[in-house]
MARBA-3410 file (N, C-alpha, C, O; in Angstrom, 1 decimal):
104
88.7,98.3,107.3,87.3,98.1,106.9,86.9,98.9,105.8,86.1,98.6,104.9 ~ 87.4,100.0,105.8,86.9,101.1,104.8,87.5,101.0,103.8,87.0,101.5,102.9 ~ 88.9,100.3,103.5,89.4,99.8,102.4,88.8,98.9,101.7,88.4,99.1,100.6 ~ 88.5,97.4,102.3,87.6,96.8,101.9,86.7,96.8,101.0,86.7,96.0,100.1 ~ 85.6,98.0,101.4,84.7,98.5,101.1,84.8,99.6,99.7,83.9,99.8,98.8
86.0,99.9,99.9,86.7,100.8,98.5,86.4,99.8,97.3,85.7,99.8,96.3 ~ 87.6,98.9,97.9,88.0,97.7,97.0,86.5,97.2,96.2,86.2,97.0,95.0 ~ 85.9,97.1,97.1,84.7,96.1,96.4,83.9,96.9,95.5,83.3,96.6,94.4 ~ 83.9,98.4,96.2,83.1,99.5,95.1,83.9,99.7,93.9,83.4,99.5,92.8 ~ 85.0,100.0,93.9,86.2,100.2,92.5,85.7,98.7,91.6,85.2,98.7,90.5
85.8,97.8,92.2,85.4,96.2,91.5,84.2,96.5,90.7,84.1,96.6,89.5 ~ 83.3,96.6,91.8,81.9,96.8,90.7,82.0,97.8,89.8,81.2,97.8,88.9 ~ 82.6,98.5,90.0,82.6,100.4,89.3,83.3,99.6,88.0,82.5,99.2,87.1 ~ 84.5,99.4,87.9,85.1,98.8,86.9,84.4,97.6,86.3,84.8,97.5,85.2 ~ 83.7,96.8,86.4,83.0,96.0,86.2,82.0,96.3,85.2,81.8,95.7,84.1
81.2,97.5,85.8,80.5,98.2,85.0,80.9,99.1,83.6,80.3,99.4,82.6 ~ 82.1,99.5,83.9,82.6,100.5,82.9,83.1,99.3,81.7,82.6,99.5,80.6 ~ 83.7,98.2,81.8,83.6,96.7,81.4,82.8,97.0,80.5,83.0,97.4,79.3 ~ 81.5,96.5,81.4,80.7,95.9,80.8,79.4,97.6,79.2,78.6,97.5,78.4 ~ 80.3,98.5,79.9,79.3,99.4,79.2,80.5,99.8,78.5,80.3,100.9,78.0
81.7,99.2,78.2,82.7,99.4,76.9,82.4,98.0,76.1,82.6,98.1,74.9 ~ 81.8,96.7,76.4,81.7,95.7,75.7,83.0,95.1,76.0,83.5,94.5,75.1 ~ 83.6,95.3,77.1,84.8,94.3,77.1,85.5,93.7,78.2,85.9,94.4,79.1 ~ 85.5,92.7,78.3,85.5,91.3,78.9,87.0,91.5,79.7,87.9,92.2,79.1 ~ 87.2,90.7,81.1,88.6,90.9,81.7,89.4,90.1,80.9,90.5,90.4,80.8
88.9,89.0,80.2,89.9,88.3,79.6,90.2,88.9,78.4,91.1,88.2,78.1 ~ 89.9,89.9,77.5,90.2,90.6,76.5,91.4,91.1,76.9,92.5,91.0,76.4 ~ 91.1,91.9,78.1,92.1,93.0,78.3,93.5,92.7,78.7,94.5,93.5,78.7 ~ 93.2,91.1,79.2,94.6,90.6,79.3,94.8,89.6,78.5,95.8,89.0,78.9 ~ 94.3,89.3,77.7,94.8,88.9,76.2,95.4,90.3,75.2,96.3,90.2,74.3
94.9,91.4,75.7,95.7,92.6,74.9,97.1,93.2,75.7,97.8,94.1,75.2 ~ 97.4,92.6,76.9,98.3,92.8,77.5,99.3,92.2,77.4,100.5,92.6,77.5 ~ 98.9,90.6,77.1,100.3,89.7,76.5,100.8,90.1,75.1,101.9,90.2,74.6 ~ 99.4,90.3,74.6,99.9,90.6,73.1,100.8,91.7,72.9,101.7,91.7,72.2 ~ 100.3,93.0,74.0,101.7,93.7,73.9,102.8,93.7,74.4,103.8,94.4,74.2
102.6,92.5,75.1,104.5,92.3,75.9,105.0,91.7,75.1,106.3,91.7,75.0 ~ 104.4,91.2,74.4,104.9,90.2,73.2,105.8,90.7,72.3,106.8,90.2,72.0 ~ 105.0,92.1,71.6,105.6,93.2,70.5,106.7,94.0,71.2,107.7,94.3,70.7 ~ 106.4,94.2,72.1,107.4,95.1,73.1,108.5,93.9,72.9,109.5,94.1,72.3 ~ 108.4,92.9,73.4,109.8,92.2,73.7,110.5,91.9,72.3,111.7,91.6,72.2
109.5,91.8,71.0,110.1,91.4,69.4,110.9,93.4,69.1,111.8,93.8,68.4 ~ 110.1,94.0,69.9,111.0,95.7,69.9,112.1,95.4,70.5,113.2,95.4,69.9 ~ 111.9,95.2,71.8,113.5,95.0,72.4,114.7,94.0,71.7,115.9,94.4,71.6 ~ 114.1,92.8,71.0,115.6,91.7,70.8,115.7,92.6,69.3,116.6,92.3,68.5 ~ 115.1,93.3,69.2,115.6,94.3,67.3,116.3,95.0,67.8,117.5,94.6,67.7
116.0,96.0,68.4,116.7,96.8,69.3,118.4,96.5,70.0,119.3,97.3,70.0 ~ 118.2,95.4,70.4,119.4,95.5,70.8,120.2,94.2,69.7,121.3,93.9,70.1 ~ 119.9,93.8,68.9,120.7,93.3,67.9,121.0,94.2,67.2,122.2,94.2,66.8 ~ 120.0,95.4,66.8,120.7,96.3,66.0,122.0,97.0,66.7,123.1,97.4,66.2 ~ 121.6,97.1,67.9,123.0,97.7,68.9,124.2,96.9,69.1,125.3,97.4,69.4
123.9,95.8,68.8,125.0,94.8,68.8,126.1,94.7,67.8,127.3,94.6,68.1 ~ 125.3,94.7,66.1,126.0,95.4,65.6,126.4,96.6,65.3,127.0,96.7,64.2 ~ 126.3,97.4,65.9,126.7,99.0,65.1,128.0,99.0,66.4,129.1,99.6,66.3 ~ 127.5,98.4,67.7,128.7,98.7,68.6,130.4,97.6,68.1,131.6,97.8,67.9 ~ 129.5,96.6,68.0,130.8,96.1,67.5,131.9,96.8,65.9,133.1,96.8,65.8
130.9,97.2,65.1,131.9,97.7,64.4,132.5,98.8,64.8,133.8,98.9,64.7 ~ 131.7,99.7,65.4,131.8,100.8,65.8,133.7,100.4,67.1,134.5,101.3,67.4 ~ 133.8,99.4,67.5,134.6,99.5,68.6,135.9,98.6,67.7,137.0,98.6,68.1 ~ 135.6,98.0,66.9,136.6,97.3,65.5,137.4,98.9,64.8,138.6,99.1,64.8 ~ 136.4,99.6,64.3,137.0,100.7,63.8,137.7,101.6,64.6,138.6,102.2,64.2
137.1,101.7,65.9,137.5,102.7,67.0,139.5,101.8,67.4,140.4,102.6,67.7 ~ 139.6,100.7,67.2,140.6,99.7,67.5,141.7,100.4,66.3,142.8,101.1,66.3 ~ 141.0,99.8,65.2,142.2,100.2,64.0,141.9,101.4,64.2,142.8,101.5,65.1 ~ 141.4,102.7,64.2,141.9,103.8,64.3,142.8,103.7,65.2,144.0,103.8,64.8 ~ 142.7,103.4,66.3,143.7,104.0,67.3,145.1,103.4,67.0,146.2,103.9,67.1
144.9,102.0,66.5,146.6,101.3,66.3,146.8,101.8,65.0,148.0,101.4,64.7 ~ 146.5,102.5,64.1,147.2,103.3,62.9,147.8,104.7,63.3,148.7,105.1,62.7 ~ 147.4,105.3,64.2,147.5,106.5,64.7,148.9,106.0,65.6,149.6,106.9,65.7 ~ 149.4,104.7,66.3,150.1,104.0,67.1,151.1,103.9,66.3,152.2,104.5,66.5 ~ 151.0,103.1,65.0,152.3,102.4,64.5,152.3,103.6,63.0,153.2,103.4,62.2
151.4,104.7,62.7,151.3,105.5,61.7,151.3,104.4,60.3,152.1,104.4,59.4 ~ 149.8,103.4,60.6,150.2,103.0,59.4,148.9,103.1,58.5,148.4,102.1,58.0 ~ 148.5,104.6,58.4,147.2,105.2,58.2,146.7,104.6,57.1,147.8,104.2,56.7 ~ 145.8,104.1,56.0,144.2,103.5,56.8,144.2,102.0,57.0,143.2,101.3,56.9 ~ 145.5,101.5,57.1,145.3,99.9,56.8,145.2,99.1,58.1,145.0,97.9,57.9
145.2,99.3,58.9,144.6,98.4,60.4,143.0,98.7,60.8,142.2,98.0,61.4 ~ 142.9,100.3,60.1,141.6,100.7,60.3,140.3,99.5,59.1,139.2,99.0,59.4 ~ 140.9,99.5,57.9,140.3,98.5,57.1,140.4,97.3,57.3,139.5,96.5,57.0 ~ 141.8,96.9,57.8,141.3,95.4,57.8,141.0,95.2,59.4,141.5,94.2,59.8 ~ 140.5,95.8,60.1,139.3,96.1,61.5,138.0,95.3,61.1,137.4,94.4,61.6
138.0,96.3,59.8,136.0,96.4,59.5,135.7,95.3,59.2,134.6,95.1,59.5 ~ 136.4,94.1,58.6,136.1,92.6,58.6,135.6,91.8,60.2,134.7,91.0,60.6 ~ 136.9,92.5,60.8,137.0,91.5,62.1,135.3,92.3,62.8,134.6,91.6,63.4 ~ 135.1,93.6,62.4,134.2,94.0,63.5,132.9,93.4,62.8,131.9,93.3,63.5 ~ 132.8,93.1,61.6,131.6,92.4,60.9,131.9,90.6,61.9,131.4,90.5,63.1
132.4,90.0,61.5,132.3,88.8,61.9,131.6,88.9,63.4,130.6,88.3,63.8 ~ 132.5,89.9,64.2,131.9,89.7,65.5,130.7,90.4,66.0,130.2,90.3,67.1 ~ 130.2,91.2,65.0,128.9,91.8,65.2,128.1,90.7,64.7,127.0,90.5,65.2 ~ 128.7,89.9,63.5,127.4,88.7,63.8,127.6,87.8,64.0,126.9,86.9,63.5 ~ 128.5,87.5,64.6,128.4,86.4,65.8,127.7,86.7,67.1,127.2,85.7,67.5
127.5,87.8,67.8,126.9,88.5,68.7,125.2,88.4,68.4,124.4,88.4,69.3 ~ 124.9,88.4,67.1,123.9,88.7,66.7,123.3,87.3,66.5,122.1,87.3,66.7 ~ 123.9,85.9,66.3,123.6,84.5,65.9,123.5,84.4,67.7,122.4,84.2,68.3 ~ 124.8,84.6,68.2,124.6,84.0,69.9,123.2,84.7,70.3,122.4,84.0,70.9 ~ 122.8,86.0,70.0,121.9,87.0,70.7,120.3,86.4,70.1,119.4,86.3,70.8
120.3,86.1,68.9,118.9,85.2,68.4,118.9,84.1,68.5,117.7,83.6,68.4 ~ 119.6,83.4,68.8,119.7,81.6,69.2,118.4,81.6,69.9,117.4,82.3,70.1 ~ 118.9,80.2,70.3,117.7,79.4,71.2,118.8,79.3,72.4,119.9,78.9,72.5 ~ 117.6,79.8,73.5,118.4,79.9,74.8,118.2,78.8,75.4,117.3,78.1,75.0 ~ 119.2,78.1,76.8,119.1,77.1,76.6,120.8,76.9,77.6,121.8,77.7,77.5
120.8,75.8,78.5,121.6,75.8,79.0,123.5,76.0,79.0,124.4,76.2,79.8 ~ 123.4,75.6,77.5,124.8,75.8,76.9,125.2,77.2,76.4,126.1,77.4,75.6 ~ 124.2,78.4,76.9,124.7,79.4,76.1,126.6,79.9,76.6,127.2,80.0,77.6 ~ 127.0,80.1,75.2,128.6,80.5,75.4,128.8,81.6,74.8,130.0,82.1,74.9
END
C-alpha cells in the first residue's frame, strides 16, 4: 500500500518538475530515440572501423609470420596487405548491407 502511494507521489512530483522545466513526456522520449539512434550510427562506425584495421592487422600478422617460416623476408608480408584490404572491405560491404534473411 505504501508503495502505491510512493508511486503516485514520485508521478505527480515528476509531473510537476515537467511541467516547471516546460517539457512534455513526449519530448523526452522523442530525445531518447534520437539518442539511440546516434549511439547506434556510433556503434556500426565503430565497429566497421574495427573491422578494417583487424583484418589488415591479422593479413599482415599472417605474412609476417610465413616470411619469418619460409625466410622470404618482406614478400608474403606485402603481398598479405592486398588480401587483408579486400577482406577488410568485404567485411565492411557485408557489415553495412541491408540485413535481411540471406545474410552470408
Amino acid at each position: 500500500m505504501s508503495n502505491d502511494r510512493d508511486t503516485d507521489s514520485f508521478e505527480r512530483r515528476l509531473a510537476a518538475a515537467r511541467d516547471g522545466a516546460g517539457q512534455s513526456p513526449t519530448s523526452s522520449e522523442s530525445a531518447h530515440k534520437s539518442v539511440g539512434a546516434g549511439q547506434s550510427a556510433i556503434n556500426l562506425a565503430m565497429r566497421l572501423g574495427v573491422e578494417l584495421v583487424a583484418a589488415m592487422a591479422i593479413a599482415v600478422g599472417i605474412g609476417w609470420g610465413l616470411d619469418r617460416l619460409f625466410h622470404t623476408k618482406p614478400w608474403l608480408m606485402v603481398l598479405m596487405v592486398p588480401v587483408g584490404m579486400v577482406a577488410g572491405l568485404r567485411n565492411l560491404v557485408r557489415a553495412a548491407g541491408p540485413k535481411g534473411k540471406d545474410d552470408r
